[in-house]
C-alpha positions as a printed Julia matrix, in Angstrom:
209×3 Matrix{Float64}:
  -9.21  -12.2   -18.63
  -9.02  -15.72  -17.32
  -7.84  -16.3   -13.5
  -5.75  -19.11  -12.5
  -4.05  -20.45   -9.48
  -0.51  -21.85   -9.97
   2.12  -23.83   -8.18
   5.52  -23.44   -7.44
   8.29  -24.66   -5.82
  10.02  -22.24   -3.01
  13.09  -21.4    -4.56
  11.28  -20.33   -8.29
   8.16  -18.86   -6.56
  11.29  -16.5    -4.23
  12.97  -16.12   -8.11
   9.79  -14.25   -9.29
   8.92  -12.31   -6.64
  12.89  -10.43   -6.45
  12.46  -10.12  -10.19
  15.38  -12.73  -11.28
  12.68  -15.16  -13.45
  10.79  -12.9   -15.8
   9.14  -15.91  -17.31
   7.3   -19.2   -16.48
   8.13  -22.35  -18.26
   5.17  -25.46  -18.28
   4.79  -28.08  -20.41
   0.74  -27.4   -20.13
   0.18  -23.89  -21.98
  -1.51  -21.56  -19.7
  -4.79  -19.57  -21.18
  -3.32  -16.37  -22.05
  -4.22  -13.71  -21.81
  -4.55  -14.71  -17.67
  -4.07  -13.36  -14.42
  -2.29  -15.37  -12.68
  -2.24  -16.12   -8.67
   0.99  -17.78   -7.26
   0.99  -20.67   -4.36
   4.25  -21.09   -3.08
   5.13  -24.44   -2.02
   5.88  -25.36    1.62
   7.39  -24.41    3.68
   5.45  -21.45    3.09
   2.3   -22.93    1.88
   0.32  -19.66    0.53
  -0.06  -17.15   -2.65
   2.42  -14.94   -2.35
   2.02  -12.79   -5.41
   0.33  -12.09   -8.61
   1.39  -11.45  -11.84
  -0.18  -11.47  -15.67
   0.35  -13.29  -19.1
  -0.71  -11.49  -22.04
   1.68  -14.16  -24.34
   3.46  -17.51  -24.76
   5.91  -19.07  -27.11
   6.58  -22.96  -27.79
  10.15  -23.97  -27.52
  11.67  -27.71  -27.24
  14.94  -28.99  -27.15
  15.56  -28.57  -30.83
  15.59  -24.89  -30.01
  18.47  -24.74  -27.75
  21.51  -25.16  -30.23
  22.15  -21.51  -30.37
  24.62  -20.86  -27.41
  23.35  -17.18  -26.77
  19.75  -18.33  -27.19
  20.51  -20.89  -24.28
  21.6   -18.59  -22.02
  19.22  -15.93  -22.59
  16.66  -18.7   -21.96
  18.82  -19.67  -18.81
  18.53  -16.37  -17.05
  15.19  -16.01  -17.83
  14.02  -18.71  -16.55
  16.67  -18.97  -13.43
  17.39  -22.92  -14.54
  20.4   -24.91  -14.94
  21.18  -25.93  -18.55
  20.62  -30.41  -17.24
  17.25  -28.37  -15.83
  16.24  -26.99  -18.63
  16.83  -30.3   -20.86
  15.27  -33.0   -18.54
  11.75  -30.37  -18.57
  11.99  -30.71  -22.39
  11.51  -34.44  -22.63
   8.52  -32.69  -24.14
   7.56  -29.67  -25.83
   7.42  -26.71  -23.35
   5.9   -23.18  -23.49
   7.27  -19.93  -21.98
   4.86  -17.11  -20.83
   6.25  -13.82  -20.17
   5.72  -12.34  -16.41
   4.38   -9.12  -16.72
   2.65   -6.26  -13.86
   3.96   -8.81  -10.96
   2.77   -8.02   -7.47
   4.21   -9.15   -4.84
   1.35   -9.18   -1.85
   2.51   -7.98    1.67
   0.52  -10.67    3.63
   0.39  -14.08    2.22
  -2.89  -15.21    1.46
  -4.14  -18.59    2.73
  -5.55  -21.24    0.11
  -8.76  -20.85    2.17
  -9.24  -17.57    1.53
  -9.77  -18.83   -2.33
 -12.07  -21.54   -1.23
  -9.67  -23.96   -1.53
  -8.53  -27.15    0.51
  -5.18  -28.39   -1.31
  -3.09  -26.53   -4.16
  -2.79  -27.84   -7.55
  -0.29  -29.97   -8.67
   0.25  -27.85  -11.73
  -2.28  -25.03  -12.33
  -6.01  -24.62  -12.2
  -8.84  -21.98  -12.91
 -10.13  -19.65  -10.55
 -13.6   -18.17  -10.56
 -14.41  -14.67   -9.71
 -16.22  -15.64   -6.68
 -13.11  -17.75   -5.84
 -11.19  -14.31   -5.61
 -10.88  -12.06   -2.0
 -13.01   -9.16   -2.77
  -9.5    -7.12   -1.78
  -8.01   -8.51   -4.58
 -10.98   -8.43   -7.28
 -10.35   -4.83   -8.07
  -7.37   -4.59  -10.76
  -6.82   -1.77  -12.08
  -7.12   -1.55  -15.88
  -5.6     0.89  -18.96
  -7.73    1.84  -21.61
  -7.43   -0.22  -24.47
  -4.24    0.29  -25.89
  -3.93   -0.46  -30.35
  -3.81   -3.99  -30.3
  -7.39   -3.41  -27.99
  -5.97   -5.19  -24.94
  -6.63   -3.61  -21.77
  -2.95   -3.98  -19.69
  -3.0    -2.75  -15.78
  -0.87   -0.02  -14.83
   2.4    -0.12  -12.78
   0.66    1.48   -9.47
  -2.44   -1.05   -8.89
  -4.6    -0.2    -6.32
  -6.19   -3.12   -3.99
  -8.77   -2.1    -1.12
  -9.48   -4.39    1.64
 -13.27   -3.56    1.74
 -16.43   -1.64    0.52
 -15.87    0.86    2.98
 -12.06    1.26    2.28
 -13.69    1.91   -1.06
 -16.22    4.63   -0.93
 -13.63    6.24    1.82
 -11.13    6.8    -1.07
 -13.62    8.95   -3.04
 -13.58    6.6    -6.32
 -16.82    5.39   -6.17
 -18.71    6.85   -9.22
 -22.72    5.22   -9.6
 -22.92    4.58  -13.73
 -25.93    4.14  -15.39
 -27.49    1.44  -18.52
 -29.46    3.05  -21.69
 -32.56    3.47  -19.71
 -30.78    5.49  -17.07
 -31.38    2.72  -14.15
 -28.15    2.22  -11.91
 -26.62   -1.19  -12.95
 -23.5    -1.18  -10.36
 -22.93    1.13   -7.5
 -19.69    0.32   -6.23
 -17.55    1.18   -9.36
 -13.91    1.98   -9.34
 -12.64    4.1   -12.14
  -9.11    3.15  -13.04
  -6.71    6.12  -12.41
  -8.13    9.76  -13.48
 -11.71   10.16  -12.96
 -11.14   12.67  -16.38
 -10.56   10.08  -18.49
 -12.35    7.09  -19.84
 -11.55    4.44  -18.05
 -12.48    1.66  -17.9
 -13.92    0.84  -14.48
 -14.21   -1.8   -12.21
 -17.02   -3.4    -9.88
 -16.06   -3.89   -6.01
 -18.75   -6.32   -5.44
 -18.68   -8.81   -8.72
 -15.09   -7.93   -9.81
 -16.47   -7.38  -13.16
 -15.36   -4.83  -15.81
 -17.97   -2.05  -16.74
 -17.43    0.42  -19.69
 -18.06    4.15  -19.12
 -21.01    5.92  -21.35
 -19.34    6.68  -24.94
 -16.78    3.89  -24.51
């Protein structure tokens, strides 16, 4: 799953984190599926939340005769209707906001490596991520085989918050030598799981997955 940093203005970036704008309008598609990290414009000036886009859906102006349409649109969105029309000068794209988490501390653009926000989105590497925040937790594959992350995530603010919690399970390749030590396994430790890597924020399947 792709990572990406994205901007928004105060008053839509406050909209998504109390839940009133379930969905993110931009003119440039985002890479779904993504995770996506929000940077709230000043005066706050730092990612506030998180949230994931599996999906998107084109729409343009042609698509707003139908009255209830519009407003469904409207509240989803948290825009005027002279809002919504002066963004779709040009086609537009909706993504879905799905698993949003709202952080309890702010995180500074420096703690991403980064200097200056982007105007309108930009990728993140995994290195690029806090180590707290590299560990997601992931569902099994569900029938469409996408992984989704469950509704209580679990974030740890280091190593040793880690192996202190008791979920750090040593897994094996096919010639038995340890490939990853510090491996999280998502919820029950009696299921299969897929797991995930406190150090290189990678996934890692379980034997017989």
């Amino acid at each position: 799953m792709k990572q990406i940093l994205l901007s928004m203005q105060v008053r839509h970036a406050s909209n998504v984190r109390i839940g009133f704008k379930t969905a993110e309008l931009r003119t440039r598609p985002l890479p779904v599926p993504c995770r996506v990290f929000v940077y709230e414009g000043r005066p706050c000036g730092k990612i506030t939340c998180e949230f994931v886009c599996y999906d998107r859906g084109a729409i343009c102006e042609d698509n707003l005769g139908d009255v209830a349409y519009l407003k469904k649109i409207l509240h989803t969105l948290q825009l005027s209707e002279p809002e919504l029309r002066r963004y779709l000068l040009k086609p537009g794209y909706i993504h879905p906001i799905e698993y949003l988490m709202v952080y309890p501390r702010p995180r500074k653009l420096a703690e991403f490596g980064l200097d200056l926000p982007p105007q309108s989105w930009q990728y993140l590497t995994s290195e690029q991520i806090p180590k707290d925040l590299r560990v997601r937790m992931l569902e099994p594959n569900n029938a469409d085989g996408r992984p989704e992350p469950t509704l209580t995530e679990i974030y740890f603010r280091s190593k040793k918050e880690a192996r202190m919690s008791g979920m750090i399970t040593p897994t094996t390749d096919d010639d038995g030598n340890f490939y990853c030590h510090n491996l999280v396994p998502c919820c029950s430790s009696f299921r299969p799981y897929r797991m995930c890597c406190v150090d290189c924020g990678q996934l890692h399947c379980p034997e017989g997955e």
